[in-house]
N, C-alpha and C positions, 0 to 999 in steps of 0.2 A: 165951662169945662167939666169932665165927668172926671171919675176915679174908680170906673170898671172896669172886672178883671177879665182880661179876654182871654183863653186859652186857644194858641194856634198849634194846631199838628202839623209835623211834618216843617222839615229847613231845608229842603232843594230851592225853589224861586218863590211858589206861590205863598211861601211862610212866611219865610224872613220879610217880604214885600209887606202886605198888609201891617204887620208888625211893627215895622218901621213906622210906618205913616201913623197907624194906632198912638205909637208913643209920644208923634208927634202930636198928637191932638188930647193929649191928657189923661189916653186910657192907660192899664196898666198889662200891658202882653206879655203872657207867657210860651215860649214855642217850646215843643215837645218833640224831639227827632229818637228815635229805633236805633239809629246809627251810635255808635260811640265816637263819633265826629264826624263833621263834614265830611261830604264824600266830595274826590277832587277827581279830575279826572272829567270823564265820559265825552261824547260828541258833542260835535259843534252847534249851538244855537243861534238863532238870528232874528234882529229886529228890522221893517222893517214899513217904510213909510210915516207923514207925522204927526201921528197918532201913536208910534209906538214910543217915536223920538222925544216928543212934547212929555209923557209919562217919565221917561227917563232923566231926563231935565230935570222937571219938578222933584224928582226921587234924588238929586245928587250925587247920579251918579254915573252921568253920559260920559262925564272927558272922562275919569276913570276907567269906562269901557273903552272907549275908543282909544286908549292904551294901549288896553290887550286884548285889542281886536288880530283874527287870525289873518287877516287879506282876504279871505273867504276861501271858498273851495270848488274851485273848476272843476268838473267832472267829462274824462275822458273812457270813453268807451272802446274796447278792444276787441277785434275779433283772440281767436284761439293762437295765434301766433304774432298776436302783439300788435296788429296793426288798427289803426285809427278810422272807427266806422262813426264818430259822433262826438263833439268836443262842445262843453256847454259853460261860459260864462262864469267867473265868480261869483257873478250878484246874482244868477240864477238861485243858486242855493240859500248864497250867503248876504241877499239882502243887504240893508244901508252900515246893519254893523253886525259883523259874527264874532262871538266866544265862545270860549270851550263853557261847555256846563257848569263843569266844578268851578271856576273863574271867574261866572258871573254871580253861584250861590255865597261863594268866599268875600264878594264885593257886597253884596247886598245885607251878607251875614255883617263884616265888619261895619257897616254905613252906621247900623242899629244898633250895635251888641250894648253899648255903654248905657243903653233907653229902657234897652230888652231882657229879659231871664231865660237862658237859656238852658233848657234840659234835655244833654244827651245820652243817651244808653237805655233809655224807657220810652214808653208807650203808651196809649190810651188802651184799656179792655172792660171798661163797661161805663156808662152816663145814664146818669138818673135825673132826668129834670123834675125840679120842684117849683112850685110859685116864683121863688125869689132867687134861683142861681139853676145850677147844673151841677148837680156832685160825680167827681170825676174818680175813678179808681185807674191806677198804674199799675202796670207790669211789675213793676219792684212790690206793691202793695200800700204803696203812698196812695194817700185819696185830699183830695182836695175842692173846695168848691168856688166855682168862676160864675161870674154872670153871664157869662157867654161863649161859646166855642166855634170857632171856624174849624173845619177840614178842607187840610191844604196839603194832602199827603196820596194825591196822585191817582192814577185809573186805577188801581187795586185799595180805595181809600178804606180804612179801619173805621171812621167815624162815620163812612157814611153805610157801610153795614151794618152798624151796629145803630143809626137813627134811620135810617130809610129804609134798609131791607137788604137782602142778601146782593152779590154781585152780579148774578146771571140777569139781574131783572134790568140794569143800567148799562150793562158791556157788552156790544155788540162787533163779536170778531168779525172783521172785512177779507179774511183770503188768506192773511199770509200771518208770514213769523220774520222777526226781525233781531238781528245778534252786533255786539260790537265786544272789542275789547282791544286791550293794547298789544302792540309787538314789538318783538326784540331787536334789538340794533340790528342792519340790514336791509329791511324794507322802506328805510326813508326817500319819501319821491314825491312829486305829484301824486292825487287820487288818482288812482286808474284803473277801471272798471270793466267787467267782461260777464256776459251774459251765456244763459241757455235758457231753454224757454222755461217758465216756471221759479228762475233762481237769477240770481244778483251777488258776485261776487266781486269786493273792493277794496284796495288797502291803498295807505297813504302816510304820513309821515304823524299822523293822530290815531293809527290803527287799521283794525282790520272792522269790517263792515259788507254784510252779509244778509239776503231777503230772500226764501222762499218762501212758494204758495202750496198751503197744507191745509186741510179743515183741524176743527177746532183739536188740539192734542192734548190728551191725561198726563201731568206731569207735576211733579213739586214744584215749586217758583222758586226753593230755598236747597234744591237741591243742582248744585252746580254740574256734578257727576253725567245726571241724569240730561240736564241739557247740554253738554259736551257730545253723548253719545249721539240726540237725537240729532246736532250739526253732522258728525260724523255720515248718519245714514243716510241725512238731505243731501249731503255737497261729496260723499267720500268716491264717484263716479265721474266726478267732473273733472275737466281740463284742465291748461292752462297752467295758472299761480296757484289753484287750489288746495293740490299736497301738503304744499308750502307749505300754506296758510291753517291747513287743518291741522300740521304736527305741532303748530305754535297752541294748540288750544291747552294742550298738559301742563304749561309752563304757567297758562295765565292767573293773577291772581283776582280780577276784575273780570268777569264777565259780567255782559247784561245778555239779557235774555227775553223776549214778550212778543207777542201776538201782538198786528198791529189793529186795535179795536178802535171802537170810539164808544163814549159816553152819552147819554142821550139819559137826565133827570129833570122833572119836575113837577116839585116847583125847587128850587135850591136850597129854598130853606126849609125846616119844620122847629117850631118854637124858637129855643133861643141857641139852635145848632145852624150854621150856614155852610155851605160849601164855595170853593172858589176854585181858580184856574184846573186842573186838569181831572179832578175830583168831582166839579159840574160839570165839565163839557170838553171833556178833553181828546183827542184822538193822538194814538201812539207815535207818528209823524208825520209831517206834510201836510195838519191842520191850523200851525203858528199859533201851537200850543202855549208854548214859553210868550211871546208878544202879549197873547190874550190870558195868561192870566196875573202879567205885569198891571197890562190895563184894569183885568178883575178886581184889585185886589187895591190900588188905587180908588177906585170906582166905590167897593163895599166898607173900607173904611171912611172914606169922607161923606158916605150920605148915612155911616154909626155916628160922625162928628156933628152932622148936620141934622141929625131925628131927634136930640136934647130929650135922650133916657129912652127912647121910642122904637125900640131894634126893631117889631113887626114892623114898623112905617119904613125902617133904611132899609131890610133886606126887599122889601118890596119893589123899592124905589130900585134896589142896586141891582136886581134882575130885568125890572123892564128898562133898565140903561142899558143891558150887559146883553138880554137872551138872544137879541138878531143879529148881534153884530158875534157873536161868538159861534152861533149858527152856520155863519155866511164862512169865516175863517177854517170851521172844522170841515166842510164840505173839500177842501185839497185833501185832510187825509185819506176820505172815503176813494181817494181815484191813486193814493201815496204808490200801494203795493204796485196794482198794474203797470204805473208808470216805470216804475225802478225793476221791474220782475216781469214783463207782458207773458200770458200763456202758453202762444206760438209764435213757431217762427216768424208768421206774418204780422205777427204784433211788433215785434220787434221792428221789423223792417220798417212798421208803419212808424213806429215810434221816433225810430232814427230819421227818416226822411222827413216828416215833421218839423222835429226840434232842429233840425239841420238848416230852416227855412228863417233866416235871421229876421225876416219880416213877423211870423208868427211868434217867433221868439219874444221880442220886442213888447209884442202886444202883450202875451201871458205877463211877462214881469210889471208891467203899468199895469193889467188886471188883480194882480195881485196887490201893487202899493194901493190901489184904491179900495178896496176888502178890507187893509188895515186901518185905514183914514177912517171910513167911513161909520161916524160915532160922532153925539153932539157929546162933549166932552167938558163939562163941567172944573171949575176953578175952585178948589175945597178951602183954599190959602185964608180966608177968615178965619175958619176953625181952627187953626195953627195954635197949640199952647205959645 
C-alpha cells in the first residue's frame, strides 16, 4: 500500500471517479473543483453495454444509479406544424442506464467524500514538477505539493494547458455548437424535436436543447451575455417552438454553451501529470464520453495501485488499456453534429428515412453496445486497502 498524494482537478465524473478508487487503494486524493459546489443539473448521460455496467458495479454504485435513472429519452422529430416525421427509441439515446449529469457527479461525489478532500471554489494556475513531487499553486494563492496530478477537468482542461501546451493544439472543432439549459414550468413533455437544415431545436421536460452548424466562433466561454446573443442570431429566424424557446434564454440562470470538438493527445501523460476521461480524448457528445472516462479512470487508478511507487510504468500501462478503445467510442461524436443538425434538406430526408428503418435501427444500438464492451478489463480488487 502507498500513501501518495494525488491531486485531481476537476468534480464532474472523471474526478470524483479516479478519486474514489485512489482512496480505496491507499493513496491519499485530493480533488480541486472551480465551482463553489457541485454543479447539479445539466443533461442526461448514459451508460451503456458491459463494460460500462461491470465498472459501475465495482465502483458501488450501479443500484444507486438505476435509482435515478431517467427511463431514458425518446426522441421525436417534428415537422413545422407539429407533426411526426421520425420517432426514435429510448435506448437509442439513453442506453442500459441514463442520468441527469449533476445525479450521477452528486453519487460519485457522495460514494468517496468521507476517503476524499475536497476543494471547492479554487483552481490549479501553475505546476512545477521537481524530482520528488509536483508543486502546485492555487487560484486563492495556496501552493502545495503532491506526488502526482491527474487532469480530470474536461475538453477545456487547465492542467493540460498548462503541462502539454495550449488548447488549439488538442481541440479539434467538428462543425457545430451545441447549448442546453433549463425551462420554466410549461414546456413539460416528451422531447420533441424539429429541424431546419443546418440547426436542431429540442425541449423536454429536462430542458431545452439546441445544435447549430457554424465554423469556429470568437467568443468568451465565461461570458453568458455573449452566448445568449449568438443563440439569438443562429435560431432568432426559425419556426415552430423557437420564439418560445429563445424568450426563455433571459430568465435562465444555467446555461451551457461549446462547440462540439473532440480531443485527440499524446501521449496522456508527461512526467508525473496524467490526463483522463474527457481531458484525453473526449468529444463534446455522441462520443460516450461520460462511459469512457468512468472506464478511464478505473483503469489509471488500479494500474497507480498495481506499479508499487512506478507512475511512468501505470500511466503507460493505463493508455495502452485505454487509447483504442477510447478511439473507437470518440469516433460517434465525429458524426454527433450531422446526425442531430444534417446540412440539407436531403440530409434530413436521408436521415429520417434511415433511422425510420427499425432493422437498421437495431443494428446501430448492438454496434454501439459492442464499442463499449469491447476492452480486456482487468480486476484491480487485490490492491483494495
Amino acid at each position: 500500500m502507498t500513501r501518495e498524494r494525488v491531486l485531481v482537478s476537476g468534480a464532474s465524473v472523471a474526478g470524483p471517479a479516479p478519486a474514489h478508487w485512489l482512496a480505496r487503494y491507499g493513496f491519499e486524493p485530493t480533488v480541486v473543483e472551480i465551482a463553489p459546489t457541485l454543479r447539479g443539473g445539466g443533461a442526461a448521460v448514459d451508460f451503456r453495454g458491459e463494460t460500462h455496467l461491470t465498472v459501475l458495479e465495482r465502483t458501488g454504485v450501479l443500484d444507486r444509479l438505476r435509482e435515478l435513472r431517467t427511463g431514458g429519452s425518446p426522441m421525436t422529430f417534428v415537422d413545422e406544424r407539429g407533426r411526426t416525421l421520425l420517432h426514435l427509441p429510448a435506448d437509442f439515446a439513453g442506453g442500459d442506464i441514463e442520468v441527469l449529469r449533476g445525479d450521477l457527479a452528486r453519487v460519485l461525489y457522495e460514494h468517496g467524500r468521507d476517503e476524499v478532500d475536497y476543494v471547492f471554489g479554487d483552481s490549479v494556475v501553475a505546476l512545477d514538477e521537481t524530482p520528488d513531487g509536483v508543486d502546485v499553486t492555487f487560484a486563492s494563492g495556496a501552493q502545495r505539493t503532491f506526488d502526482l496530478v491527474i487532469g480530470a477537468d474536461g475538453i477545456h482542461s487547465k492542467v493540460r494547458a498548462l503541462v502539454f501546451g495550449p488548447e488549439e493544439r488538442f481541440v479539434g472543432h467538428l462543425g457545430y455548437y451545441v447549448a442546453t439549459w433549463e425551462l420554466p414550468a410549461g414546456f413539460d413533455s416528451a422531447p420533441v424535436s424539429h429541424n431546419a437544415p443546418g440547426r436542431l431545436v429540442s425541449f423536454g421536460d429536462r430542458g431545452a436543447f439546441v445544435v447549430f452548424k457554424s465554423p469556429v466562433l470568437a467568443y468568451d466561454r465565461h461570458d453568458v451575455a455573449a452566448q445568449r446573443r449568438l443563440l439569438v442570431e443562429a435560431f432568432g429566424d426559425m419556426g415552430w417552438e423557437t420564439p418560445r424557446l429563445l424568450a426563455t434564454l433571459a430568465h435562465t440562470t444555467e446555461l451551457y454553451f461549446d462547440s462540439i470538438s473532440r480531443v485527440d493527445v499524446t501521449p496522456w501523460s508527461r512526467g508525473r501529470v496524467a490526463l483522463v476521461g474527457d481531458a484525453a480524448c473526449g468529444a463534446t457528445i455522441g462520443g460516450m464520453g461520460t462511459g469512457t472516462a468512468v472506464v478511464g479512470a478505473y483503469v489509471l487508478a488500479g494500474e497507480l495501485a498495481a506499479a508499487d511507487g512506478d507512475h511512468r510504468a501505470a500511466f503507460r500501462r493505463y493508455e495502452d488499456r485505454m487509447r483504442d478503445y477510447a478511439r473507437r467510442c470518440q469516433k460517434g461524436g465525429d458524426r454527433t453534429g450531422r446526425f442531430l443538425a444534417p446540412a440539407t434538406t436531403f440530409g434530413l430526408r436521408a436521415r429520417n428515412g434511415l433511422l425510420g428503418n427499425r432493422f437498421l435501427l437495431a443494428l446501430m444500438l448492438k454496434a454501439g453496445r459492442d464499442i463499449t464492451s469491447k476492452i480486456d478489463l482487468p480486476d484491480y480488487a487485490s490492491a483494495a486497502a
